[in-house]
MMTF fields as JSON, N, C-alpha, C and O atoms, coordinates in Angstrom:
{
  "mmtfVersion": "1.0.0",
  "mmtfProducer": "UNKNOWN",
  "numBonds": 403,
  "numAtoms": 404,
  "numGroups": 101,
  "numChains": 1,
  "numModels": 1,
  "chainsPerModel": [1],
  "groupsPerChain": [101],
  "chainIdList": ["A"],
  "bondAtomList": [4, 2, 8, 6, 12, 10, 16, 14, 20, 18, 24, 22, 28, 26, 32, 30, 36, 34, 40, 38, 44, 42, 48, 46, 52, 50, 56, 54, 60, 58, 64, 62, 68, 66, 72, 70, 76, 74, 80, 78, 84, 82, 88, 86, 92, 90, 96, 94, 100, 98, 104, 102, 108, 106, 112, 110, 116, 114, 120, 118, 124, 122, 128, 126, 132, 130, 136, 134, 140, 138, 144, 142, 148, 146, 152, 150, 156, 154, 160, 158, 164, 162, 168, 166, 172, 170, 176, 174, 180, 178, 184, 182, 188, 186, 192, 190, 196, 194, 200, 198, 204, 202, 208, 206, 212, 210, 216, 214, 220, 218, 224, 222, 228, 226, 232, 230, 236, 234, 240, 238, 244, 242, 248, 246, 252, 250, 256, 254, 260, 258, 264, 262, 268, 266, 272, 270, 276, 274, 280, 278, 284, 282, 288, 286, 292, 290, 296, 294, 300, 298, 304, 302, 308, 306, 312, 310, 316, 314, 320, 318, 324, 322, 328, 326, 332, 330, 336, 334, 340, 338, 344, 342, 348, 346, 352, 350, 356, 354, 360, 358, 364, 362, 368, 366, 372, 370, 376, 374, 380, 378, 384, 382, 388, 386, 392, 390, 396, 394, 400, 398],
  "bondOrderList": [1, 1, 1, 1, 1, 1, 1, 1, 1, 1, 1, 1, 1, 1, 1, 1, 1, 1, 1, 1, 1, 1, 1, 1, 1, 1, 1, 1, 1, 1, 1, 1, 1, 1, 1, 1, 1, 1, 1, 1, 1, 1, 1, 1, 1, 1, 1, 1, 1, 1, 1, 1, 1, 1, 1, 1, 1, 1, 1, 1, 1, 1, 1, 1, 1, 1, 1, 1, 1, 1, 1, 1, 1, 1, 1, 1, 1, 1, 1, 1, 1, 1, 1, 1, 1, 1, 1, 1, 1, 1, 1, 1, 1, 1, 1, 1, 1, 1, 1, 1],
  "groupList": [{"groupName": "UNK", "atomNameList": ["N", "CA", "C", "O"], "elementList": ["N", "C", "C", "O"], "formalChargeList": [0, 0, 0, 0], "bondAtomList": [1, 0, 2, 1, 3, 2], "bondOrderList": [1, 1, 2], "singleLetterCode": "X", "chemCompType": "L-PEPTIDE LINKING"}],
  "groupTypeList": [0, 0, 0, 0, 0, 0, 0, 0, 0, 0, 0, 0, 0, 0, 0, 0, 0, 0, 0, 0, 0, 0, 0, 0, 0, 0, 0, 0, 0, 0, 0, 0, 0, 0, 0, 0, 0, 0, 0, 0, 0, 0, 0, 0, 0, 0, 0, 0, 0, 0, 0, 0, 0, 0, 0, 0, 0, 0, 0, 0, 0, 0, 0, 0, 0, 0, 0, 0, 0, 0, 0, 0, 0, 0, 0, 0, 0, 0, 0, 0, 0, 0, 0, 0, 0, 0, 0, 0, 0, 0, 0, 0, 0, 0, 0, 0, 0, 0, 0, 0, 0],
  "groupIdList": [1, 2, 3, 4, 5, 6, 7, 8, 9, 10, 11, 12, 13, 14, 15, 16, 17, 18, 19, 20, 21, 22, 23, 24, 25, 26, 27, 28, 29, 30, 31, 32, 33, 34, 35, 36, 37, 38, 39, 40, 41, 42, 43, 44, 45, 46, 47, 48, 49, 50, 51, 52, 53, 54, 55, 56, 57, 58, 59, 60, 61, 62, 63, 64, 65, 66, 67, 68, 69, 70, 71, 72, 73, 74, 75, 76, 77, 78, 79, 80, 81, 82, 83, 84, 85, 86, 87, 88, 89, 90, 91, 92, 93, 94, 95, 96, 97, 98, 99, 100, 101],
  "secStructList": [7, 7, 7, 7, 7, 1, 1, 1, 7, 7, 7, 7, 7, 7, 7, 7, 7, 7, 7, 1, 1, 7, 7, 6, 2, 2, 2, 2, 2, 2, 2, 2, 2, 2, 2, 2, 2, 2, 2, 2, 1, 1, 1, 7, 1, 1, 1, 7, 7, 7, 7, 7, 7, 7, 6, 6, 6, 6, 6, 6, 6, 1, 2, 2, 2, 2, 2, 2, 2, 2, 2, 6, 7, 7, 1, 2, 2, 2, 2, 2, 2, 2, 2, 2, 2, 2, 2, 6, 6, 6, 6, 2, 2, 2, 2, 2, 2, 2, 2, 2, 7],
  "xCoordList": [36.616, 35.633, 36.359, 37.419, 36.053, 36.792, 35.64, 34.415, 36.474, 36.658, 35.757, 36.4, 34.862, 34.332, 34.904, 34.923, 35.528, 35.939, 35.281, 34.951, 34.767, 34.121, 34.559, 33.807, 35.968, 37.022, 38.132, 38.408, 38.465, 39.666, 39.421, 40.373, 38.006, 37.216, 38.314, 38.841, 38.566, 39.289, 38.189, 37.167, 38.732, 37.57, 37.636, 38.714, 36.443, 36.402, 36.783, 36.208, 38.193, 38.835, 38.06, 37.334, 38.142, 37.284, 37.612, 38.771, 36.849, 37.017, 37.811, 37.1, 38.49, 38.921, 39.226, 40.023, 38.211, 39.161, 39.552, 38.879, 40.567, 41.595, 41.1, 41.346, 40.385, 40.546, 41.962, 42.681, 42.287, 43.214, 43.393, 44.417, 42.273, 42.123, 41.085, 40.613, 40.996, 39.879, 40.313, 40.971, 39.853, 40.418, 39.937, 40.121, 39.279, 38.238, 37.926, 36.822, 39.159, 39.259, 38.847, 37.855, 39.605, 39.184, 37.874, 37.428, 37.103, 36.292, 34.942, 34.01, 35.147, 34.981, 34.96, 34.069, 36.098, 36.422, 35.379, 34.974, 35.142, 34.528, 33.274, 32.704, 32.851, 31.392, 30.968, 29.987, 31.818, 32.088, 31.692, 30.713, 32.47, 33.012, 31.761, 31.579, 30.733, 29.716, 28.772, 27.659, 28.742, 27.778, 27.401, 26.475, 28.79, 29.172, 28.723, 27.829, 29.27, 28.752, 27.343, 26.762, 26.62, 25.194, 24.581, 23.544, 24.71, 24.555, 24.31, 23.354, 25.757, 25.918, 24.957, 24.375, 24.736, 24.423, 25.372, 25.011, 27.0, 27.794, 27.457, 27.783, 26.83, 26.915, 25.414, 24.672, 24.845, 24.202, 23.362, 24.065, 21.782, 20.857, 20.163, 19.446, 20.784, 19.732, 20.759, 20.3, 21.983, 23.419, 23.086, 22.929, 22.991, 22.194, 23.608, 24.576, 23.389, 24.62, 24.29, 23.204, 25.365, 24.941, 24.981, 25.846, 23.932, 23.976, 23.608, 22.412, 24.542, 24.703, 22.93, 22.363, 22.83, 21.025, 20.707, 19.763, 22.127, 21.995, 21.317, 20.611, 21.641, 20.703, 18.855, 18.142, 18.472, 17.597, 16.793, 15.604, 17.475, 17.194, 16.834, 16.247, 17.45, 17.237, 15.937, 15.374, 15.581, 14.802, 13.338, 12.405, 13.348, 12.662, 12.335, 11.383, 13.38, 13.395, 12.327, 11.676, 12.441, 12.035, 10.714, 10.687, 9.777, 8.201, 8.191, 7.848, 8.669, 8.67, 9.507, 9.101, 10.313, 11.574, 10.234, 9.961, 9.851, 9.13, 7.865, 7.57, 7.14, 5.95, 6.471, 5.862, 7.36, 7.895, 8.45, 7.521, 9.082, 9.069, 7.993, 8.151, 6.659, 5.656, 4.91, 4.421, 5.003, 4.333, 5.062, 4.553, 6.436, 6.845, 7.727, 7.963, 8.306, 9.02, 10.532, 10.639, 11.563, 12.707, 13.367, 12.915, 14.456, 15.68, 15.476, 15.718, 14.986, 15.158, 13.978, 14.286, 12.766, 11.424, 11.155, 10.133, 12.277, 12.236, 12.824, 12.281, 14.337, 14.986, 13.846, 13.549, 13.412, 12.54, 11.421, 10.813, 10.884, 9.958, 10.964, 10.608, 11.781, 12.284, 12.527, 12.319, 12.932, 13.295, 12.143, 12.319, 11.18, 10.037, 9.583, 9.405, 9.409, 9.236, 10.163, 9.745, 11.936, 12.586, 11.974, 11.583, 11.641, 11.417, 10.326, 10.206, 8.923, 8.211, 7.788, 6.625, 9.117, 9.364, 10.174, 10.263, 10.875, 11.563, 10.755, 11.133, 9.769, 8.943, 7.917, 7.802, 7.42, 6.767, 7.484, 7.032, 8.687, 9.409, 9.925, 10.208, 9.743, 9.702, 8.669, 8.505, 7.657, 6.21, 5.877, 5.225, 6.489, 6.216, 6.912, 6.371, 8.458, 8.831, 8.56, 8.788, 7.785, 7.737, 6.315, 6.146, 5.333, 4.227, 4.477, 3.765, 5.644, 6.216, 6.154, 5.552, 7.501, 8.262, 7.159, 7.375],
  "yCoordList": [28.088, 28.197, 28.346, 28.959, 27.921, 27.84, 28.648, 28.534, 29.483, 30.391, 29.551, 28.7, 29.78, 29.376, 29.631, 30.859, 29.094, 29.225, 28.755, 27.571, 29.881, 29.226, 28.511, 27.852, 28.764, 28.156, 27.065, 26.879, 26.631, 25.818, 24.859, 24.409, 24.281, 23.498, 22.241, 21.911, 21.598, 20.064, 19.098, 18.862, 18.508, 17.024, 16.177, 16.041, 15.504, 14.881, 13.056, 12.602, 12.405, 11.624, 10.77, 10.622, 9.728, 8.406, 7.062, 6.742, 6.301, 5.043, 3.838, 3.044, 3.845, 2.323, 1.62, 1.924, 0.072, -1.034, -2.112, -2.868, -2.149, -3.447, -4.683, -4.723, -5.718, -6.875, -7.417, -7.218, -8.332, -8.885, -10.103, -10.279, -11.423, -12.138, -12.714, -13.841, -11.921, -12.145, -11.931, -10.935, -13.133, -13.431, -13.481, -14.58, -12.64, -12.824, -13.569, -13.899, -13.837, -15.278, -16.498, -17.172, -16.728, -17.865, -18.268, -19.406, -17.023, -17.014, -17.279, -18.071, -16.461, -16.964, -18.52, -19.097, -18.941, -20.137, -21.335, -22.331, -20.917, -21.642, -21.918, -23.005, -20.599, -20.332, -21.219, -21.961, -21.013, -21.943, -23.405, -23.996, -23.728, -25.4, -25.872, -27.087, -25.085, -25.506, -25.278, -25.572, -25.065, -24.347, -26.102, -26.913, -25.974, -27.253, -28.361, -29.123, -28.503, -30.358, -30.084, -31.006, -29.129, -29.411, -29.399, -30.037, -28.808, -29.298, -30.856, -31.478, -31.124, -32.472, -33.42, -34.132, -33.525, -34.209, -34.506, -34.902, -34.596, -34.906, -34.237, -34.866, -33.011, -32.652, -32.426, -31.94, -32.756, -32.887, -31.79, -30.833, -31.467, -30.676, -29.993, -29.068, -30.924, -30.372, -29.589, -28.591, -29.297, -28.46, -27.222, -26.871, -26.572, -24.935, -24.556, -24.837, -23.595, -22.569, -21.257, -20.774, -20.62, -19.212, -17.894, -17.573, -17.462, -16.006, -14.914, -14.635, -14.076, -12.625, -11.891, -11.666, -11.843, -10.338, -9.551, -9.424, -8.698, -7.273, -6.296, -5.507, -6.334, -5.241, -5.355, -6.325, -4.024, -3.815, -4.757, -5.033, -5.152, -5.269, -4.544, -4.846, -3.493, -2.313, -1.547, -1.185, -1.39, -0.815, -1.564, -0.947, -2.722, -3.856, -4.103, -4.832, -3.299, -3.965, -2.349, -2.269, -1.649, -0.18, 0.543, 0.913, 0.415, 0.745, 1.6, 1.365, 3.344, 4.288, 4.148, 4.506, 3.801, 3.59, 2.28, 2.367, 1.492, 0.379, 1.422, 1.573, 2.12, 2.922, 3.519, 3.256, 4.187, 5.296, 4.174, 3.981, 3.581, 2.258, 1.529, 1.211, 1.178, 0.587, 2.269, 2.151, 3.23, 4.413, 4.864, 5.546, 4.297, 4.813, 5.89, 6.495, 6.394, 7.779, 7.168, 6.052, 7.577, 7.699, 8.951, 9.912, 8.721, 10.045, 11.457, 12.636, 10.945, 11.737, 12.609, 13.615, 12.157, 12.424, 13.321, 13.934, 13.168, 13.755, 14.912, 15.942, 15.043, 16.287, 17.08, 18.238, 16.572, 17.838, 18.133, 19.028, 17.213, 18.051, 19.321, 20.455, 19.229, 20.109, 21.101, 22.254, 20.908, 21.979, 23.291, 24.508, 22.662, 22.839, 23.886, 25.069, 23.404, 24.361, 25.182, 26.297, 25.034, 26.19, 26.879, 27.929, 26.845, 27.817, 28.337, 29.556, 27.303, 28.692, 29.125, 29.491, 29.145, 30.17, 31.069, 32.248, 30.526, 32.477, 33.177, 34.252, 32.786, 33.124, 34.467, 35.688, 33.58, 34.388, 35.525, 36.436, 34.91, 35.539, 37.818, 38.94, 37.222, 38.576, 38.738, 39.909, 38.055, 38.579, 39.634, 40.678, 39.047, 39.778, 40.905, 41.997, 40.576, 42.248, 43.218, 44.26, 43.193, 44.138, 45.0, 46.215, 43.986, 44.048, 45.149, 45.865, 44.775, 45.773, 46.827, 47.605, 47.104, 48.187, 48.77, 49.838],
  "zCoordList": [14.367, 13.303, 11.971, 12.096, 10.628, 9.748, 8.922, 8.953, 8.192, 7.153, 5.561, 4.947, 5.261, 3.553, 2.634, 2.548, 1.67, 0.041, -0.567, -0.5, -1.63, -2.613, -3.958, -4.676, -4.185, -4.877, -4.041, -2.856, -4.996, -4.477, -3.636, -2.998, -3.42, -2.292, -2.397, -3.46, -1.112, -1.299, -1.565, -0.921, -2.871, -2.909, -1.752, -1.172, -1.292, 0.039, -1.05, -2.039, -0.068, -0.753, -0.603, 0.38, -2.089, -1.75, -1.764, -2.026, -1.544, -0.781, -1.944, -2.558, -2.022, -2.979, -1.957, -1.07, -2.116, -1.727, -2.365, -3.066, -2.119, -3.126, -2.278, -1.072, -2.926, -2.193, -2.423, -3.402, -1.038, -0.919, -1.435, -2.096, -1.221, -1.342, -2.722, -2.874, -3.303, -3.993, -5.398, -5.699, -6.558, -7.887, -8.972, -9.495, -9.695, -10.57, -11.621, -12.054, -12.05, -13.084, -12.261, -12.54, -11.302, -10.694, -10.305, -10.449, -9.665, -9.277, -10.794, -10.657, -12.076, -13.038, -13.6, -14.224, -13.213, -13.676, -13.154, -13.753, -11.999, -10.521, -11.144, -11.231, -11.642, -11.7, -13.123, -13.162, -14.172, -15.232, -15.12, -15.577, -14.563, -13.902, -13.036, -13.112, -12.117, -11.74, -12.766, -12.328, -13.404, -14.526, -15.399, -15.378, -16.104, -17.017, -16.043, -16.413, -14.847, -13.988, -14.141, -14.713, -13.82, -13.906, -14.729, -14.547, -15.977, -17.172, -17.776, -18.239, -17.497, -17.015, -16.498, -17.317, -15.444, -14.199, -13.648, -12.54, -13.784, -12.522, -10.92, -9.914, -10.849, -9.792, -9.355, -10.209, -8.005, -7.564, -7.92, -8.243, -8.014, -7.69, -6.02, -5.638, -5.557, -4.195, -4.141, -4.698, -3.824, -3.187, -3.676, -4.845, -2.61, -2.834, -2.889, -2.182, -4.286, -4.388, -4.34, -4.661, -3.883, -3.605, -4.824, -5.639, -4.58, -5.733, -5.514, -5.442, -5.363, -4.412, -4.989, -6.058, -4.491, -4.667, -3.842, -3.062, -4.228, -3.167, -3.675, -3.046, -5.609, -6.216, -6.053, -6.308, -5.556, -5.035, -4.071, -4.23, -3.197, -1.788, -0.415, 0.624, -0.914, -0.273, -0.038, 0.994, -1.625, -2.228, -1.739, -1.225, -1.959, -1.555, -0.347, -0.069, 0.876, 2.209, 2.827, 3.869, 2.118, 2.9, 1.635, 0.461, 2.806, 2.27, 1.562, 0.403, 2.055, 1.021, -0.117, -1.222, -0.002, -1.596, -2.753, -3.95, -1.957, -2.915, -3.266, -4.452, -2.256, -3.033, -4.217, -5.254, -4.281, -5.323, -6.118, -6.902, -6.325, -7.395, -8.101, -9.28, -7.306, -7.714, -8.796, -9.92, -8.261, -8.932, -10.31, -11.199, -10.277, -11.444, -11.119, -12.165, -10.178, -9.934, -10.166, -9.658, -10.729, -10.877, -10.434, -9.812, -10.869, -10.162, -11.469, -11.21, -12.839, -13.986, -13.124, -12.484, -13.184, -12.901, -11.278, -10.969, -10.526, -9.604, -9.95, -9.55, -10.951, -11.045, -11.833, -11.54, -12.557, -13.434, -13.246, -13.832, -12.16, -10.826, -10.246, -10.566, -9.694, -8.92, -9.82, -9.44, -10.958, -11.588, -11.995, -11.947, -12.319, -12.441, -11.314, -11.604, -10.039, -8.826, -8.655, -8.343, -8.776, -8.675, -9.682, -9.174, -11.002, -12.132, -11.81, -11.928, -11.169, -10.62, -9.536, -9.364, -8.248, -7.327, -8.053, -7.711, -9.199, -9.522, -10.271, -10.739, -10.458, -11.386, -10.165, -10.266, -9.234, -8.588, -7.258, -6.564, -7.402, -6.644, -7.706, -7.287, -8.921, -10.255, -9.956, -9.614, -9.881, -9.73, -8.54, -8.564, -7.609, -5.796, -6.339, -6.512, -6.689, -6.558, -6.991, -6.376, -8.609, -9.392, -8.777, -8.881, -8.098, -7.694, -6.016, -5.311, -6.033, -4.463, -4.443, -3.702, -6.213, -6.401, -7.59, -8.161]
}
């Protein structure tokens, strides 16, 4: 069983990954260069190209996360709900005791 500190806690280490293979200019460049042919017309229209849409997919894929999106709730709006209820459980929590003692 291990012992609690409330100081000196170790940060839990985090994740970097270095791609290996992967070039961002180039990949830039790429994106450029298809950009310009179709502009163009050198390069075909039907040729489906790909375009990452991971941002909020998630969000999108799972019912409760999209309710609270369609309503308007954010992360600001949740903290100062909460804050709100801690302030008045301490509130009534002064209330109980004085009402004790």
């Amino acid at each position: 069983m291990s012992i609690f500190f409330f100081y000196n806690n170790r940060k839990p280490r985090k994740y970097e990954h270095k791609p290996i293979y992967w070039d961002p200019r180039k990949e830039a460049l790429d994106e450029r260069i298809a950009k310009i042919k179709k502009e163009m017309g050198i390069e075909e229209e039907d040729k489906e190209s790909y375009k990452p849409s991971i941002k909020g997919s998630f969000v999108n894929a799972s019912p409760h996360l999209k309710r609270k999106l369609d309503k308007g709730e954010d992360r600001e709006k949740r903290k100062s709900r909460n804050i709100i209820i801690a302030v008045i459980l301490v509130i009534l929590l002064v209330v109980a005791y004085y009402m004790y003692f």
